[in-house]
N, C-alpha and C positions, 0 to 999 in steps of 0.2 A: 261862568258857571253853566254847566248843562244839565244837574239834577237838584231837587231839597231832597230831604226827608226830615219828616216832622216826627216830634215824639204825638202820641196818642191822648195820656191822660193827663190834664190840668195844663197842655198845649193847645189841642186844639179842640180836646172834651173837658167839659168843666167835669172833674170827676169829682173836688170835692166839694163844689155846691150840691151835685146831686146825690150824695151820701150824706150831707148833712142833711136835706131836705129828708130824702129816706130813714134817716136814723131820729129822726126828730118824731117824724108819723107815725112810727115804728116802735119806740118806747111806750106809750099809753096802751098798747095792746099787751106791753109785758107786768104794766099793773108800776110804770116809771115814768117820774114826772122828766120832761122832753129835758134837762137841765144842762148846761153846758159845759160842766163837769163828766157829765156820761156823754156828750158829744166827743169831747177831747179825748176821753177813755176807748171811746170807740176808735180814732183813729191813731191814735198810742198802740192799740193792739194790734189793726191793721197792720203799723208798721213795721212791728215786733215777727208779726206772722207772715206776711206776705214774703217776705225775703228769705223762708223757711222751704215754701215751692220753689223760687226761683232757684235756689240751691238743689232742688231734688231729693230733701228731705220729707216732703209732703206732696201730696197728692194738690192738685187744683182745689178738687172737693174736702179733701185734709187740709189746707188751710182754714175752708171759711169753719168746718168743724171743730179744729182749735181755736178760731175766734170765739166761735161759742162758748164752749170751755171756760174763755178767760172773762169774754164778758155777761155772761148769764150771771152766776153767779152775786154779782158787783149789782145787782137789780131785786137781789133774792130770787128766782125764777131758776127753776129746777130745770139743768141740761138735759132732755129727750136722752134716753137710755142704750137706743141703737143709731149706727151710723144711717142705718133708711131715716127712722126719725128725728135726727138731726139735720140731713139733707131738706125735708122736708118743711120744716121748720124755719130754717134759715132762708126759704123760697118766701116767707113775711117780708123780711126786709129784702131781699131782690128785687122782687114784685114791683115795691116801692120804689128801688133803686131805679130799676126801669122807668118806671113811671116819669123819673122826673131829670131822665136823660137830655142833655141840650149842650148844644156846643157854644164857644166862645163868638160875641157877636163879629170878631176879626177873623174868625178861622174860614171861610168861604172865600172872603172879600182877598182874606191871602192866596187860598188856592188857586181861585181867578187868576191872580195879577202871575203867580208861578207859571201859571199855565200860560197865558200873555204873553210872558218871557219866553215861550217855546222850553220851559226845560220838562224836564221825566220828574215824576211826585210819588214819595215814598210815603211810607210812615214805618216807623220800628218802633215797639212796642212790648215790654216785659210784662207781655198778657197770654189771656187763652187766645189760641184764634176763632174759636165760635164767639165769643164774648166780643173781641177787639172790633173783626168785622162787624156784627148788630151794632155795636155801637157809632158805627159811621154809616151805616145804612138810615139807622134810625135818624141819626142830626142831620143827614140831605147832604154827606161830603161823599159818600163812596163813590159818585159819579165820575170826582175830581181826581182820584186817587189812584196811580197804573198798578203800583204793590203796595203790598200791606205784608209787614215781615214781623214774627210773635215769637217770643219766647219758644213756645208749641212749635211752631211752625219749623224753626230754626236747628231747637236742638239747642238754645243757647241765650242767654242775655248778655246787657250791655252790663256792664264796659267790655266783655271780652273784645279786643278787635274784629273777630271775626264776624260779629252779628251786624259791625255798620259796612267791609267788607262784600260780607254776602247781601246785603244790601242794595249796594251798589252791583254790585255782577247781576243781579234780577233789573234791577233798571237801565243794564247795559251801557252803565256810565263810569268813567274812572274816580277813584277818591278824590284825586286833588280836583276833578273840576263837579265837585258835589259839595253843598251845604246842608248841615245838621242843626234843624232848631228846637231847644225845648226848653224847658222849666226847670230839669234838675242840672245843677252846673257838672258835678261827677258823670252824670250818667250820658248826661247830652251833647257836654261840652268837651270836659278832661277827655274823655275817652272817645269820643270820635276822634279828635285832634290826636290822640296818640295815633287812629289808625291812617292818620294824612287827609283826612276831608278838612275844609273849614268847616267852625263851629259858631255860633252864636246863642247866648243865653238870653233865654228869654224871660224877665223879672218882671211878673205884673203888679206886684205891688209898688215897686219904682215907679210905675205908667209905663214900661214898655208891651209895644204891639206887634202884632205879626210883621203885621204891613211894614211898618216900618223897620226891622229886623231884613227883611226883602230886597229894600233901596241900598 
């Protein structure tokens, strides 16, 4: 092997400890007890909505807009009437979200040992790239990281072949001697391996780690 590239969210950013943490703090100010039911709802919608941008049916900021939409209401709390003040609004739980930003305690210790290994370090990621980058600024990885490839960025998301692909062509490395690792097995796995890289899934719930994923 002579590159990785890592997925971003819930690879090597816990994305959804720190949305639960945010949507948990984040309720009592909409007049809703923190309860685990509106936890799950919150990421029920996310997942309904998020893949509404990645299609190019919404805007970045038209998603978290129709989040609102679906989850305001399910709180009683009355959806802000303009897209300014929805924006606006929905800057409550960012805020938060931010706040409680933090990566996976294996994700460094991997990108070391990557880097160790002399190979080129990716990340591809179905995000914004203002957003993608901060958030690896913020957890102390961007140092480690030669590209960073978005949604945004690209023009595309995974599974198409071409976003693991262009990928590899920015880190100046060919598929077959590149590895793909992440959390979702569709996104991370099937679909690199259709585009010729090796793939490896990474299941934290199993106990699997970076590091070990690596060896």
């Amino acid at each position: 092997m002579k590159a990785v590239i890592f997925d971003l969210d819930n690879t090597l950013f816990d994305h959804t400890g720190s949305a639960e943490a945010a949507v948990r703090a984040w309720l009592p100010s909409l007049g809703a007890d923190p309860s685990d039911a509106l936890v799950a709802e919150w990421f029920a919608i996310e997942d309904r909505v998020y893949p509404r941008w990645l299609a190019g049916e919404l805007t970045h900021q038209g998603q978290r807009r129709a989040r609102l939409h679906e989850f305001l209401p399910l709180v009683d709390h009355p959806v802000p009437a303009t897209e300014p003040e929805q924006d606006e609004f929905f800057t409550g739980y960012l805020n938060l979200y931010k706040s409680h930003w933090s990566a996976y305690p294996d994700a460094r210790p991997a990108l070391e040992l990557a880097q160790g290994n002399g190979w080129r370090i990716g990340v591809l990621t179905n995000g914004s790239t203002v957003q993608q980058n901060a958030k690896l600024e913020t957890i102390g990885l961007a140092d480690l990281v030669d590209v960073v490839c978005t949604t945004e960025s690209l023009g595309l998301s995974k599974p198409d072949p071409q976003s693991y692909l262009q990928t590899c062509a920015q880190l100046g490395v060919d598929p077959a001697e590149t590895l793909m690792i992440g959390d979702n097995l569709a996104l991370d796995v099937t679909g690199a391996q259709a585009a010729g890289l090796t793939a490896r899934h990474l299941n934290r719930p199993a106990g699997d780690t970076l590091t070990d994923l690596l060896h």
